[in-house]
N, C-alpha and C positions, 0 to 999 in steps of 0.2 A: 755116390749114385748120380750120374748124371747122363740126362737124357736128352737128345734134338725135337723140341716138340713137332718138325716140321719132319720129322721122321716116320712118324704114324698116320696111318690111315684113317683113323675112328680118335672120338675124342669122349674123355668123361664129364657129363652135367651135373654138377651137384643144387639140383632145384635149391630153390628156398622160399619158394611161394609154401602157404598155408595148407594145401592140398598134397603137392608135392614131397614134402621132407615130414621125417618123423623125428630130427634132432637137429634144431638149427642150429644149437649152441655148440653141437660137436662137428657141426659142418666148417665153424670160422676154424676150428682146432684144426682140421684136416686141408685145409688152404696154405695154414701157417707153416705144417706140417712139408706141405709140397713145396713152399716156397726155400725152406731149410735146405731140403735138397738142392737146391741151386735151379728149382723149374721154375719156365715165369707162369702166372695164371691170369685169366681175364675175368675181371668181374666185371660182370654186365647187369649196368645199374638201372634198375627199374624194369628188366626181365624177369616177370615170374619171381620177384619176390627182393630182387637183386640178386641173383644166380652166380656160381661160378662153375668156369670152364676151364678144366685143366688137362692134359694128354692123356690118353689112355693108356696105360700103362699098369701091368700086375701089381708092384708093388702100392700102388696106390686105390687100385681097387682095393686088395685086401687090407689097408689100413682103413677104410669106410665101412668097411664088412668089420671087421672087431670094433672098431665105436662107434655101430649101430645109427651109420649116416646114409642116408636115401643117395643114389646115384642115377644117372641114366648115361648109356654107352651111345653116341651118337655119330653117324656114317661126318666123316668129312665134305659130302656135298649137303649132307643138314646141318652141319656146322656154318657153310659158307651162307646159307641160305638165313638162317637165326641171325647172323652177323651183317648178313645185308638189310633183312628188317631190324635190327637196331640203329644202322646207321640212317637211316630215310631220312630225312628232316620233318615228316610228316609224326614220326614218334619220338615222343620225350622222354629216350634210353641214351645209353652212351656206352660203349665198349673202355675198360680201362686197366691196364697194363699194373700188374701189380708185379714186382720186382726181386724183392728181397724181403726177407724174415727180418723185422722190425726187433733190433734188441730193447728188450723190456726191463723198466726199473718203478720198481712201486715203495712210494716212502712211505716207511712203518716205523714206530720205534722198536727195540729190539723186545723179545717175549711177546704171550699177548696178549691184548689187551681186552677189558670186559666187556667187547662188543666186536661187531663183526665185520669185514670190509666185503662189501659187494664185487668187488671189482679183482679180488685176489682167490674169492671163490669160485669165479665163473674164470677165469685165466685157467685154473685146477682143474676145474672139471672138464673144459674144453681140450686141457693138454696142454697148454701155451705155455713153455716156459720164461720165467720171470728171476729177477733178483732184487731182492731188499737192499737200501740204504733208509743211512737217515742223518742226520746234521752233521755228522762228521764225516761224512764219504761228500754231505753237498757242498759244505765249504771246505774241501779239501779237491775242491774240482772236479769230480769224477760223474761228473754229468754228463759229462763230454763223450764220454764212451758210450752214451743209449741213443737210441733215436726218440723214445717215447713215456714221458715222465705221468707214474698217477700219484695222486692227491685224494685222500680223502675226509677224514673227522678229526683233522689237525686243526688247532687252532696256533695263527701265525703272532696273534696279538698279543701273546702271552698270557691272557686270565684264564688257563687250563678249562678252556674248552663253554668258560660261565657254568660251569657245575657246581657252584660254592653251595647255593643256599642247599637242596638237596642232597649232596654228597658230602659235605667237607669233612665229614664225620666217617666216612667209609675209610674202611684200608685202601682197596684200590687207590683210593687218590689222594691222599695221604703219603703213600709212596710212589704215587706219579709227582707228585709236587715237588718229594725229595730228590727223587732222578732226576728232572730236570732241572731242578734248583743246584745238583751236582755238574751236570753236565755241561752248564751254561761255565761253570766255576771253571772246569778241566777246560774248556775252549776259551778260558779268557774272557769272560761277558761277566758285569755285575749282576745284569738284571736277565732273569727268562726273557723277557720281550725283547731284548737289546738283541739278543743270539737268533732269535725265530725271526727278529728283522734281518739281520746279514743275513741266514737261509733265505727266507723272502727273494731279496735282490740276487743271490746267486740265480734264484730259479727263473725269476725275472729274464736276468742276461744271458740263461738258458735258452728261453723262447724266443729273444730277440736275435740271438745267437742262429736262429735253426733250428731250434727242438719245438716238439709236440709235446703239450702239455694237458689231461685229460685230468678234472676237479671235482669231485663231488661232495655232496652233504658240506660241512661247515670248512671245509678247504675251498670251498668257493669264495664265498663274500671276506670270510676272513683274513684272506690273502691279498685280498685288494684293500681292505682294512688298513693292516698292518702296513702297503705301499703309501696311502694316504698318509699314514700318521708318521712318515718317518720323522723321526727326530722330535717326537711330541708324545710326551708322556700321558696316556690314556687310560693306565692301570688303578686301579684302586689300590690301598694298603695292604689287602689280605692276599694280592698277588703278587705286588713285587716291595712293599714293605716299606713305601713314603706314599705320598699325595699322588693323585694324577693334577696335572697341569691345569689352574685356572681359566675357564674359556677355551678348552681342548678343542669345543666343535668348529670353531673359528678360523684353527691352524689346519685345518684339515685340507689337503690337495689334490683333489681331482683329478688334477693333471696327471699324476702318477700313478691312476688305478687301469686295469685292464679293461675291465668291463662296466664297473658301475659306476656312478655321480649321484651326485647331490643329494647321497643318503642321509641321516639322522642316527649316531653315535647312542647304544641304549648304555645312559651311564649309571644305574643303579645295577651294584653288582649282585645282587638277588635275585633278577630277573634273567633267565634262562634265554637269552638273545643280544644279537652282537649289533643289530643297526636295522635301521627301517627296511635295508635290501629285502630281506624275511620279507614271506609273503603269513607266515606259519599261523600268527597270533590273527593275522588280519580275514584269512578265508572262511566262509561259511559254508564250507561241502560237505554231502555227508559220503560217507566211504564207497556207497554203493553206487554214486552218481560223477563219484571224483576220476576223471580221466584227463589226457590232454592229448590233443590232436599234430603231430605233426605236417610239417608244411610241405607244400610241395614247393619244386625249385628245378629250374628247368637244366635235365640233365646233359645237355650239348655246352648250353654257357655256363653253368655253375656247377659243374660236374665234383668240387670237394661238399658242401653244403648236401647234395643228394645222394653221395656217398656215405655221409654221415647218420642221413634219415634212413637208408635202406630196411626196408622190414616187409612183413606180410601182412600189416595191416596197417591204416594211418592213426588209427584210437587206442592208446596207449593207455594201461592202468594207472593212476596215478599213484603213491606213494609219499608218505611223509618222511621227516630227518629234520634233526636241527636246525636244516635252512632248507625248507621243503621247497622253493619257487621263489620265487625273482618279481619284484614290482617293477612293474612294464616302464614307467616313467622315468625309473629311478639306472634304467641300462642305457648307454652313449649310441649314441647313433648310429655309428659304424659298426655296431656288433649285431647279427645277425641273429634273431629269434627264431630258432626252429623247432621249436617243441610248446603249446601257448593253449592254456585254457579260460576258451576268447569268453565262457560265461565269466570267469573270474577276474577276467582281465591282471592274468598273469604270466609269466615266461616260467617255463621247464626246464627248458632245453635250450642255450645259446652258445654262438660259437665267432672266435673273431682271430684276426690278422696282427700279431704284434711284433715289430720288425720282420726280421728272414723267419718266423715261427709263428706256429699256430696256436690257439687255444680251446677246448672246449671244457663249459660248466654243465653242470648236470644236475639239478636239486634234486635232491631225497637220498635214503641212506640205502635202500633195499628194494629195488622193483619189484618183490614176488614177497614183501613182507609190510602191510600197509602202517603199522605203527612200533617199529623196531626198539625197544628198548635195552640200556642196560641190563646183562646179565640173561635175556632171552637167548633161548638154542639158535645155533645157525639155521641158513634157509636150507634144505636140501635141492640140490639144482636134478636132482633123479627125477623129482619129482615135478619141474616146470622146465622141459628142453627144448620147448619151443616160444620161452618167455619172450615178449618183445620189447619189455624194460631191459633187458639184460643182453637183447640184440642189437640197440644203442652202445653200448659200452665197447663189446666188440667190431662195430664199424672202426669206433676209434682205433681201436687195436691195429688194426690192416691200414687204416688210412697212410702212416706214415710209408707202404710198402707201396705206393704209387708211383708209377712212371712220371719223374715231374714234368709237368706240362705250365707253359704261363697260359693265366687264368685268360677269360678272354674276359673284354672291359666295355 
């Protein structure tokens, strides 16, 4: 199905202001949707909500009308006229060329596991399709074929996740330990860590490579973890079965993490936390008053960053996860906080440039579930379709379908 958008007279709005739409979450679906077909769309960032504009056309009406997405049909001289007030210099919008249906890859290990991924529910419900890998597809290369890698409650340093004191007595992870104590075997690694360190660096040369890499809950700090410690033995005995290295905090490398420095390694493996990054143990909120504010960023010059914060509101619910927020002092310079609650003085939300690739982190496990535990029911997304925790995730999703443009400096 392929269509000349320049062929139509009238064009379709799919709002996303707070007023406007009654499914924000199945509006990214249907973007994705048009983009599949080989149509390009305009999102237009910081119109009404960050809006998109795509042709008018039946087939694409009627796929808004079955997944219950808000629309509005608008004449080509109100189209030109919307387009001219976005461009003003006098408003902080930006019109921006989305191109192509971004192939999607979300690392899971295979079955699944007793808890749940934010980020593969909301692809679902939205419609986005997605394919699974996981250690053996990433060190076998096949990275290369996605445009857009997720991460989420992986742990890359090999101590399964710091669930010892709590769990170790559970089946679940009893035979998570054995699977990957197998699997490490079958790809040749002695140690779990040894192996999630090669995945580590594939994904690394991923993003340096060109890819988009999008982290949440304990795939964030942990990942930069395991890049610091390469080649330094960090584990305790109950995870890989000798010592961890004398004076481990000492050999630790900064230079090779994406996002964070000069954290403090938690080496008592009882302790439910991987390093000072964690904001979790440190905050004093209470659930009713815990939000975090995204930033504003001026959408002419920094048009990826305000693409990324698109939403219809800037006060975002906050949410806990293994590695709920980011201590402000403890992120590099260069990476860009856009998500920060400035009572707490912590990051949420950060995003940063590494080689030809992007990155973004995302604390917390579940935006529409504020303390997600093991063995808890999934979230129903029926029930929150216009979350704005959950309309962060999906900017990601689209980001990488941009017309690329160099930044301006």
């Amino acid at each position: 199905m392929l269509f000349s958008v320049s062929s139509f007279g009238s064009y379709l709005l799919i709002p996303m202001d707070a007023e406007g739409q009654k499914d924000h979450l199945k509006a990214y679906g249907v973007t994705y949707w048009t983009l599949e077909k080989q149509l390009k769309v305009k999102w237009l960032l910081n119109y009404r909500g960050g809006s998109f504009l795509l042709p008018d056309v039946p087939e694409i009406q009627r796929e808004c009308q079955i997944r219950g997405v808000s629309f509005e049909i608008i004449s080509d001289a109100k189209t030109e006229e919307i387009l001219e007030f976005i461009s003003s210099p006098s408003q902080n919008m930006e019109s921006v060329v989305l191109e192509k249906a971004p192939k999607i890859a979300v690392y899971s290990p295979k079955g699944n596991p007793p808890w749940d991924d934010a980020v593969t529910m909301v692809l679902t419900y939205a419609e986005i399709p997605y394919e699974t890998i996981y250690d053996e597809e990433v060190l076998n290369d096949t990275l290369v074929l996605y445009d857009w890698l997720h991460l989420h409650h992986e742990d890359f340093t090999g101590q399964y996740g710091k669930f010892y004191r709590t769990y170790k007595s559970a089946a679940w992870y009893i035979e998570d330990k054995k699977k990957s104590e197998a699997l490490a075997a079958k790809l040749g690694y002695n140690k779990v860590s040894e192996q999630k360190l090669a995945v580590a660096l594939k994904i690394r040369d991923y993003v340096v490579g060109g890819g988009f890499m999008f982290a949440m809950c304990s795939a964030t700090d942990s990942f930069d973890i395991a890049l610091s410690a390469e080649g330094v033995d960090i584990c305790e005995p109950m995870f890989d079965g000798d010592a961890s290295e004398p004076n481990y905090q000492s050999k630790i490398d900064y230079n090779k993490t994406f996002a964070f420095k000069d954290f403090i390694l938690e080496r008592n493996p009882n302790i439910y936390e991987f390093s000072s990054i964690d904001m979790t143990s440190k905050r004093q909120i209470p659930m009713t008053t815990d939000y975090f504010t995204l930033m504003d960023f001026s959408a002419k010059w920094d048009p990826i960053p305000t693409m990324l914060c698109q939403n219809h509101t800037a006060l975002v619910k906050g949410f806990m996860g293994q590695t709920t927020a980011f201590t402000r002092d403890q992120i590099k310079s260069n990476v860009l906080v856009m998500g920060e609650n400035k009572t707490n003085g912590e990051a949420k939300y950060i995003h940063g440039i590494k080689g030809k690739g992007f990155f973004t982190f995302y604390g917390g496990h579940d935006p529409e579930d504020y303390t997600h535990k093991v063995g808890d029911p999934k979230t129903e997304l029926e029930l929150h379709p216009t979350s704005p925790g959950y309309r962060l995730i999906l900017n990601n999703v689209l980001f990488p379908a941009a017309k690329k443009k160099k930044q301006k400096t």
